[in-house]
C-alpha positions as CSV (number, residue, x, y, z in Angstrom):
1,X,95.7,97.3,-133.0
2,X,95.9,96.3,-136.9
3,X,93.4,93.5,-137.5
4,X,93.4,91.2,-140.5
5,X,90.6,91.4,-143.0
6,X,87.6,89.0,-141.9
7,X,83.8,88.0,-141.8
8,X,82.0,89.2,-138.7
9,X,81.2,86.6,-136.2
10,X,77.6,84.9,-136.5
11,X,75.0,86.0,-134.7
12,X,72.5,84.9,-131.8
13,X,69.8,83.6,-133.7
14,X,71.7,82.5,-136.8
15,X,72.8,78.9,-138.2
16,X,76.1,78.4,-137.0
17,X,78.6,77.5,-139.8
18,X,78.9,74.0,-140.1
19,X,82.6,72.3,-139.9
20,X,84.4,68.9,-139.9
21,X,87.6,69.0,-138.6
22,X,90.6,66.5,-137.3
23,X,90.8,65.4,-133.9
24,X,93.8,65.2,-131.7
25,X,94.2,61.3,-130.8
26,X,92.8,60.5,-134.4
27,X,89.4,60.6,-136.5
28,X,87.5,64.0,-137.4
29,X,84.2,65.8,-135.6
30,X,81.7,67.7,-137.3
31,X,79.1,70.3,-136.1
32,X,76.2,68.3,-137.4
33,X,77.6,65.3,-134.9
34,X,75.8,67.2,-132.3
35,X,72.8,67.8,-133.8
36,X,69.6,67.0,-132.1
37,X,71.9,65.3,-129.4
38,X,73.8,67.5,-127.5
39,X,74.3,71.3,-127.1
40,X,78.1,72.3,-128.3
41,X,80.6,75.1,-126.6
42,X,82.9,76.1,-129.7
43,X,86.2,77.6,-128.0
44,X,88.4,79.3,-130.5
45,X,91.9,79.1,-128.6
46,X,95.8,79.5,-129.6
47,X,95.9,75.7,-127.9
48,X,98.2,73.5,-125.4
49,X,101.0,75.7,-126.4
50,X,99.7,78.8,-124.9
51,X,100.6,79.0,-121.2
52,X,97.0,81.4,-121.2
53,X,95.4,79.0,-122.8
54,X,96.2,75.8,-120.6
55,X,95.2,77.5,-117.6
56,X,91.7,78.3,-119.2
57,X,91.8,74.8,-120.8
58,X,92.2,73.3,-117.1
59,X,89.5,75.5,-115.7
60,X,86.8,73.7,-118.7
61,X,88.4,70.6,-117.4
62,X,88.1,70.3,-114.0
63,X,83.8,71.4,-114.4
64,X,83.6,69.2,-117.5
65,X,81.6,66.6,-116.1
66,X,79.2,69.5,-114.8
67,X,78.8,69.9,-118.8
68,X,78.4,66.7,-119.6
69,X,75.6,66.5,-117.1
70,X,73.3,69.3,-119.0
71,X,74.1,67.6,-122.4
72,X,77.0,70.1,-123.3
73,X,80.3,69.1,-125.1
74,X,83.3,71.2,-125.3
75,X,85.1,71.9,-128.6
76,X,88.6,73.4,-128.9
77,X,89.1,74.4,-132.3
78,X,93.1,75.6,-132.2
79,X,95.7,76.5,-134.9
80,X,97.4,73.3,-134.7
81,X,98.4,70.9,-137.7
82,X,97.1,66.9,-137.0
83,X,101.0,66.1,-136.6
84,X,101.2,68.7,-133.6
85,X,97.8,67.6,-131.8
86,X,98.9,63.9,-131.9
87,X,102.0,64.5,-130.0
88,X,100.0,66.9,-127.6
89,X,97.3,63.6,-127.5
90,X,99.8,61.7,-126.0
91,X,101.6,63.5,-124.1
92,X,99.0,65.9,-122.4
93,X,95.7,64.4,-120.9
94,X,92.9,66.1,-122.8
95,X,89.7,66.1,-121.3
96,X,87.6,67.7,-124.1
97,X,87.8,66.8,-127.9
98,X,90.8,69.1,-129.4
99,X,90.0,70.2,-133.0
100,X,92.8,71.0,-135.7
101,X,92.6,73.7,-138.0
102,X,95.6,74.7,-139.0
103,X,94.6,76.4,-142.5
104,X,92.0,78.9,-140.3
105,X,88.9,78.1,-142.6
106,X,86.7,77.0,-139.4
107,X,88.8,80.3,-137.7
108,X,87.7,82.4,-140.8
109,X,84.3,81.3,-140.8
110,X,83.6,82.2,-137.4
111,X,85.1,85.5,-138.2
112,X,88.3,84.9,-135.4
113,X,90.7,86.9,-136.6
114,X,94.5,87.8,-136.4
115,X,95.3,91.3,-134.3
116,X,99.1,92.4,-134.8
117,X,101.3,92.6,-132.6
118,X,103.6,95.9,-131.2
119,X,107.0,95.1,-130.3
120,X,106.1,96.2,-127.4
121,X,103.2,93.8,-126.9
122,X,105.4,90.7,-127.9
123,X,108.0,91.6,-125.5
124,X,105.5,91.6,-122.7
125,X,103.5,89.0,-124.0
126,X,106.9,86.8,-124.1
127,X,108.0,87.6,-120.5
128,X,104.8,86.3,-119.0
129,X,103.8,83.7,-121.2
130,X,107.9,82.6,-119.8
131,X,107.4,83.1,-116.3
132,X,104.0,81.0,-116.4
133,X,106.0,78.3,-118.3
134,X,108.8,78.6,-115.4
135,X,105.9,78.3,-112.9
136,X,103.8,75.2,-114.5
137,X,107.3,73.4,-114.7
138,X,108.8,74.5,-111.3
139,X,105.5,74.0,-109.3
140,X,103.8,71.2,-111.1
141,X,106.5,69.7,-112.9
142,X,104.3,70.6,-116.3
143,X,106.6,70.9,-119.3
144,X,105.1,73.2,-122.1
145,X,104.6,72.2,-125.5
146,X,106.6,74.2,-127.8
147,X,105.4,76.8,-129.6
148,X,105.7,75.7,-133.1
149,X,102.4,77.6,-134.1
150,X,103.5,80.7,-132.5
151,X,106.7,80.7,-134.9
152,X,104.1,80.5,-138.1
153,X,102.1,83.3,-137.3
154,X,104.8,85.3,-136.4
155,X,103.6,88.7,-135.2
156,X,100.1,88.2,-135.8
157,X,98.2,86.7,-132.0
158,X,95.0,85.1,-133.1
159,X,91.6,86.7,-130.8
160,X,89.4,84.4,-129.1
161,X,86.0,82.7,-129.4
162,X,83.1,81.4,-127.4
163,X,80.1,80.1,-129.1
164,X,77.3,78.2,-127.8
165,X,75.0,76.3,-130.6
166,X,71.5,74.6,-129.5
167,X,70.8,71.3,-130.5
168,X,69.3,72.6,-133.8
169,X,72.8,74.1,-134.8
170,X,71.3,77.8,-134.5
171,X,73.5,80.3,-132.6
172,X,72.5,81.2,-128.8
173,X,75.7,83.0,-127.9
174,X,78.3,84.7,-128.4
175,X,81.9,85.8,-126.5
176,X,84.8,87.3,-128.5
177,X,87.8,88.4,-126.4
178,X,91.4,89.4,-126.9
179,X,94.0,86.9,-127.4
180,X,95.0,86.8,-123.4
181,X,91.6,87.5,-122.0
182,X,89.9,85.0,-119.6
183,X,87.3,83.5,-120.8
184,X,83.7,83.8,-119.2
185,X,83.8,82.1,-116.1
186,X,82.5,78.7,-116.1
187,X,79.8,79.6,-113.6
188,X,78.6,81.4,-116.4
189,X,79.2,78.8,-118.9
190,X,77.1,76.5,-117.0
191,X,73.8,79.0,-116.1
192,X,73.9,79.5,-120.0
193,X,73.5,75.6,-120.6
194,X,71.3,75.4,-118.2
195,X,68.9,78.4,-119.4
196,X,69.4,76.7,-122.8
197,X,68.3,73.1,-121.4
198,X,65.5,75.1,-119.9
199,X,64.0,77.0,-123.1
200,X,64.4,73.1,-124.6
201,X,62.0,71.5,-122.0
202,X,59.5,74.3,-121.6
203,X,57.5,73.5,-124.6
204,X,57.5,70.0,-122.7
205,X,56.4,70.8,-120.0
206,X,53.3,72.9,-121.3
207,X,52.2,70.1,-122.7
């Protein structure tokens, strides 16, 4: 599948690339925000308009006091403009800060790039992304945003993202997936904070 030209993603070990960004609801979040305070999960996603990406969204949300608890916050860093996040803000309860970057430099950074699409691909992709929009509105009465950012990148489907940073802003992991993959589970999610906590409080503890 064609891919657009981009840097590679940073690796364990390395600084991660520092950022400020917009936030939906108002005011802007940096990397540095974080550091020495808290350990952030970066989650490259296509956003609230993404049928995919709601259902992975309300699986972060539901455990995210279980993050909270080991010091963690969870970033979404979407395609969306300020204007677009504002009206998802109050419309859409957001349980974790909802970063805008709708010019892709934070996307481009991270080396997230854009894989193109077959006909064939957007066809299927359309059908169920539908039928899960007919099934959140049916069933839970959910109405979907509309896809506004899907209509700007046209064929293009951004991949995904996962990126855990320690409290020093240096890289301890790394998850890249396709743009409809599920993302690690958060059972996962949460042994990897907790190994990171860990690693934090040995030096600690030996003393």
């Amino acid at each position: 599948m064609e891919q657009t030209t981009h840097h590679p993603h940073p690796a364990v070990g390395e600084a991660a690339p520092e950022f400020r960004l917009p936030a939906a609801g108002g005011g802007e979040i940096a990397l540095s925000d974080y550091r020495g305070r808290k350990t952030p999960l970066l989650w490259f996603s296509k956003g609230l308009f993404c049928p995919f990406c709601r259902r992975n969204m309300a699986r972060l949300s539901q455990s995210y006091a279980d993050f909270v608890a080991l010091d963690a916050e969870v970033l979404q860093i979407t395609h969306n403009t300020q204007k677009e996040a504002d009206v998802y803000f109050r419309n859409y309860h957001l349980a974790t800060p909802y970063l805008c970057d709708a010019d892709r430099r934070v996307h481009e950074a991270y080396g997230v790039v854009m894989e193109k699409q077959s006909l064939g691909a957007m066809a299927e992709n359309w059908v169920t992304s539908s039928a899960m929009v007919a099934h959140d509105l049916l069933l839970h009465g959910e109405k979907s945003p509309p896809p506004i950012p899907a209509l700007r990148m046209g064929s293009f489907q951004p991949t995904q993202l996962v990126v855990a940073v320690d409290r020093g802003g240096v890289v301890r992991y790394v998850w890249s997936g396709g743009p409809f993959d599920t993302l690690p589970t958060v059972a996962e999610l949460l042994a990897l904070f907790q190994s990171m906590g860990s690693a934090l409080s040995a030096p600690e503890q030996a003393h």
